[in-house]
Structure formats: structure tokens, C-alpha cells
C-alpha positions as CSV (number, residue, x, y, z in Angstrom):
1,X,6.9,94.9,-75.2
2,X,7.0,97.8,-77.1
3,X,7.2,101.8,-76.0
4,X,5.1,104.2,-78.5
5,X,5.8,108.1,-78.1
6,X,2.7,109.4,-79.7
7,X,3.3,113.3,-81.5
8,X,0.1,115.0,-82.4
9,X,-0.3,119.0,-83.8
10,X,-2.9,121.0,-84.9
11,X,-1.2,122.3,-87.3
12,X,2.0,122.0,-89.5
13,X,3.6,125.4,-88.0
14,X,3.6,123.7,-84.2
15,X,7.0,122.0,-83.7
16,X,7.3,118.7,-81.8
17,X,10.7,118.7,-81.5
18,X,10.7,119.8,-77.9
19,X,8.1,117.0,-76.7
20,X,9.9,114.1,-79.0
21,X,13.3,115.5,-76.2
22,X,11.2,115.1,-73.6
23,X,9.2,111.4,-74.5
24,X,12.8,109.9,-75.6
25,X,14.2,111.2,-71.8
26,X,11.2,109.8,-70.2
27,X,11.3,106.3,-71.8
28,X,15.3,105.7,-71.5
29,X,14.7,106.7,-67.7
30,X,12.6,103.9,-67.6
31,X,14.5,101.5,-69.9
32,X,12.8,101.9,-73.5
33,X,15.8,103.0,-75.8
34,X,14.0,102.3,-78.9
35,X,10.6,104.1,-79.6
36,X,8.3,103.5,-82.4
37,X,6.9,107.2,-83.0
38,X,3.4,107.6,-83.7
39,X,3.3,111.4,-85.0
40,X,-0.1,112.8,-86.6
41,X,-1.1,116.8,-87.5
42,X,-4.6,116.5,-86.8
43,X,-7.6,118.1,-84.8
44,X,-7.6,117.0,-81.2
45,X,-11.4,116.9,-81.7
46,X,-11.0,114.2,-83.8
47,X,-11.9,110.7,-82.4
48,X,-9.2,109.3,-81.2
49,X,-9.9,106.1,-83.1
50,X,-10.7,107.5,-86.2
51,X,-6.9,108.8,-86.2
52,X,-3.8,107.2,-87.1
53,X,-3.2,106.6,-82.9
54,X,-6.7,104.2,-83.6
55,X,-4.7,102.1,-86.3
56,X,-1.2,101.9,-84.3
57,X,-3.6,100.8,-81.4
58,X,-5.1,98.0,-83.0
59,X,-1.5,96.3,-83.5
60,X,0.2,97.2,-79.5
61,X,-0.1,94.2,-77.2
62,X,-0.8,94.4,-73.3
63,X,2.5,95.2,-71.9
64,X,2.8,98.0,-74.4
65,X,3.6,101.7,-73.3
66,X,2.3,104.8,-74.7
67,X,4.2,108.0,-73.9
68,X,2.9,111.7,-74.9
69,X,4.1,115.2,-73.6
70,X,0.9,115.6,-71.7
71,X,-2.9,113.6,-72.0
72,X,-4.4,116.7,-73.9
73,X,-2.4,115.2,-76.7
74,X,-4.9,112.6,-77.1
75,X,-7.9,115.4,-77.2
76,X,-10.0,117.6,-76.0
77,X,-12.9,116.4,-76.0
78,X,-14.0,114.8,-72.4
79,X,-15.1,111.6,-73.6
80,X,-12.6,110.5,-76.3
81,X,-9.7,111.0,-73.5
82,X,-11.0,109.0,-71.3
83,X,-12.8,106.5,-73.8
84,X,-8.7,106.4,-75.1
85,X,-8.0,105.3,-71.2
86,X,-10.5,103.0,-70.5
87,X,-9.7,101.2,-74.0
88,X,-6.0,101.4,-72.7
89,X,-6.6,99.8,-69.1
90,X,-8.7,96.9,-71.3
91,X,-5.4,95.9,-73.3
92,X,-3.3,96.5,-70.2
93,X,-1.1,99.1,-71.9
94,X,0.5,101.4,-70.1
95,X,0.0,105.5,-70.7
96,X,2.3,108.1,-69.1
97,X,3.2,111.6,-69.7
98,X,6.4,113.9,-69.8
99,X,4.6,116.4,-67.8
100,X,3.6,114.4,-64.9
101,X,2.2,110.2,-64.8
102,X,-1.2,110.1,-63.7
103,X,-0.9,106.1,-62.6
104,X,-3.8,104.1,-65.1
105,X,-4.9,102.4,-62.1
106,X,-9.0,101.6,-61.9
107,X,-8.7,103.1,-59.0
108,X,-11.1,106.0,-57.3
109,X,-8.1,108.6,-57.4
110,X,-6.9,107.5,-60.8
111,X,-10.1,108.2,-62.4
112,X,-10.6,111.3,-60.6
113,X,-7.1,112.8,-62.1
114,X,-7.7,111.2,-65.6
115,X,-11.4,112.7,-65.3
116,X,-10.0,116.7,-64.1
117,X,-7.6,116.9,-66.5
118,X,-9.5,115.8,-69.2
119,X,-12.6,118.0,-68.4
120,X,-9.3,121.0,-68.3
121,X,-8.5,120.0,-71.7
122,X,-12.4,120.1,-73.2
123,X,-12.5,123.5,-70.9
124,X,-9.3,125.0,-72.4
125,X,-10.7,124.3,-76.1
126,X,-14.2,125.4,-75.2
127,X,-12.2,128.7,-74.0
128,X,-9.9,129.6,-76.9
129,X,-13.0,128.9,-79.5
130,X,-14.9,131.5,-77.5
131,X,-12.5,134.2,-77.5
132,X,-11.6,133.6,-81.0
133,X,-15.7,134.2,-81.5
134,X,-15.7,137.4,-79.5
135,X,-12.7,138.6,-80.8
136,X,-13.8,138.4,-84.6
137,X,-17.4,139.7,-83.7
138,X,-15.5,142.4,-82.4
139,X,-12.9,143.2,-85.5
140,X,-16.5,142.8,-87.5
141,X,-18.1,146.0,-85.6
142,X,-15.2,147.9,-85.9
143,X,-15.2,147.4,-90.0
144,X,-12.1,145.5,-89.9
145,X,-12.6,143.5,-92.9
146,X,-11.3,139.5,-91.8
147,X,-9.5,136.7,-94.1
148,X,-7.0,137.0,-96.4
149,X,-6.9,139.9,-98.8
150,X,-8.1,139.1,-102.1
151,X,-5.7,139.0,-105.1
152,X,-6.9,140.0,-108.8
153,X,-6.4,137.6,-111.0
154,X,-4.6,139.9,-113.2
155,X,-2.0,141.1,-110.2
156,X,-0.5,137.8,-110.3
157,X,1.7,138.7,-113.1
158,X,3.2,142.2,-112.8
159,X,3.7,141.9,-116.7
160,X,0.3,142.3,-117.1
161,X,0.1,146.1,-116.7
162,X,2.4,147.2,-119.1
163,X,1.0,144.7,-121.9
164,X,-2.9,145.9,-120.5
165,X,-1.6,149.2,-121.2
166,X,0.0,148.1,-124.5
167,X,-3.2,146.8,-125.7
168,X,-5.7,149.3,-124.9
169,X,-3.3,151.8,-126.8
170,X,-3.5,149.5,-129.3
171,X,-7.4,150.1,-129.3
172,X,-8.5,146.8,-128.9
173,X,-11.8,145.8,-127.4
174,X,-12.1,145.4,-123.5
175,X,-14.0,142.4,-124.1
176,X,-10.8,141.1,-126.5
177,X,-8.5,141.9,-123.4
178,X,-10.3,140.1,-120.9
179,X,-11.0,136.7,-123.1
180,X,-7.3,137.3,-123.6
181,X,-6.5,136.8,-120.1
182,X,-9.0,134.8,-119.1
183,X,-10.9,137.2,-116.8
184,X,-14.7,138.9,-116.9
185,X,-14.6,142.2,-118.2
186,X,-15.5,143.5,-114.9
187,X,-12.4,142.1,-113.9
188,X,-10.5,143.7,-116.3
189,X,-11.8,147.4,-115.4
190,X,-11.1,147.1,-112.3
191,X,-7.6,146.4,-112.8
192,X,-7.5,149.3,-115.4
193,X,-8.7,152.0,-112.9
194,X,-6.8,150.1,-110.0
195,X,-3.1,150.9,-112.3
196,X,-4.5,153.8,-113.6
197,X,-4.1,152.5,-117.4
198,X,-6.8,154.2,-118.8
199,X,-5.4,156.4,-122.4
């Protein structure tokens, strides 16, 4: 038998540190000292399977447990949560959660559980990617201008306005300049009436 805490994040800023805590306290409550970790940063919309949870679930054995800080861990998307389950009661491995076990049982309540709070999951999801939608159609209308701002090529080095300014004293050709630096001449104006460096 072997007890897998499985770590999944969006993104690379999230920290996990705070649910590996909680998944090590759970499984030494219940006699697991030593967990294999199973920790991924990818899209909870991502099938389940197509994930590196899918490869570490090809190797566990029925008997195996599988503890995550709560079942929105495995996705949120309806389906793949519970297809994750119902492949889980197949093997006869046991899933549990740091914020309250929903008993895998094929049992009428068990499914109801496992099937509200993985509709709350999809729900949540559905939510926040609305919100972010109004939200930037709303920036949009007010002329807020979205993304990152853009650099010029030319800014990246702050050298490059004193040797700019150097060479167009120097008389030589805008077009020269810009093959120079590797930029359009268009480019290269801008950055001249941007610093100023016209003589």
C-alpha cells in the first residue's frame, strides 16, 4: 500500500506549502509516514489523465491512497472529477481530502457529495472566467489600454541614447543607425523624438 499526496497549481506564483502541511498531518493521522508526492503546475481544465496524476495512476495498486487539500485539486471541470472518481472506485484506491473526506463509497449519498462539489468546482471556474471577461470589456470602454506595456527595442540598453545621439551628430544616415542596431527606421525615429535627440 502506498499513500500519494497529489499538489496541483495554476501557476508557479501559488504556493503549496500550506496544503503539503496539511496532506502530511492527514496521512500520519491515519498511519502513512511516508508519502510519495505527486506535484504538477498545470490547468485544472486539463484532463486529469492527460496529466502527470494520469501516469502516477497507471502504476498505484488497489489499496493505494490518494490525499489532496480539497477535490477541486483534481479539476474543474464536472466530468473529469468525477470520471477521476469513478476510475478510482474501479482500482479500489482510496481518495480523501484535508478539507473534509467525502467517503468513495458507490453509494447514493457518496455520489451526491462527489457530484455537488464537483459541479461547485466547474461553477467557481465558470464564475471567475466571467468576471475576468466583464471586467476587461470594461477597462476596454474606459480606454484603459490591457497587457503589458510595450518595450522599444532600443530602450533595452540605456547606452543607446547617448551613442544615438553620438551618431546622428556625427551625421550619419538614419537608415545606417537603424541597420546598426538592428531595428526599422521607423523604430529608430521614434526613439529619437521619444529622448528628444534630434540636433
Amino acid at each position: 500500500m502506498v499513500c500519494f499526496g497529489y499538489l496541483r497549481v495554476s501557476t508557479e506564483k501559488q504556493d503549496v506549502e500550506n496544503n503539503r502541511n496539511e496532506i502530511s498531518k492527514l496521512a500520519k493521522s491515519k498511519g502513512y509516514d511516508n508519502v510519495v508526492w505527486i506535484s504538477e503546475t498545470v490547468s485544472g481544465r486539463k484532463d486529469w489523465n492527460k496529466r502527470k496524476l494520469g501516469e502516477e495512476f497507471k502504476k498505484m495498486k488497489a489499496g493505494d491512497i490518494i490525499i489532496m487539500s480539497e477535490y477541486s485539486r483534481i479539476g474543474r471541470d464536472f466530468l473529469n472529477s468525477m470520471s477521476f472518481i469513478h476510475e478510482c472506485r474501479n482500482k479500489k484506491i482510496e481518495v480523501l481530502s484535508t478539507v473534509g473526506d467525502i467517503p468513495i463509497n458507490n453509494d447514493a449519498n457518496s455520489n451526491l457529495l462527489m457530484a455537488v462539489t464537483a459541479w461547485k468546482a466547474q461553477t467557481e471556474r465558470e464564475l471567475i472566467a466571467y468576471r475576468t471577461k466583464i471586467g476587461i470589456a470594461c477597462a476596454r470602454a474606459r480606454g484603459s489600454i490591457l497587457g503589458r506595456k510595450k518595450v522599444m527595442v532600443l530602450d533595452k540598453d540605456p547606452l543607446n541614447i547617448e551613442r544615438i545621439r553620438e551618431d546622428i551628430k556625427k551625421g550619419i544616415m538614419l537608415k545606417n543607425i537603424s541597420e546598426n542596431y538592428k531595428c526599422s527606421t521607423v523604430t529608430l525615429r521614434k526613439f529619437i523624438n521619444k529622448h528628444n535627440l534630434k540636433v
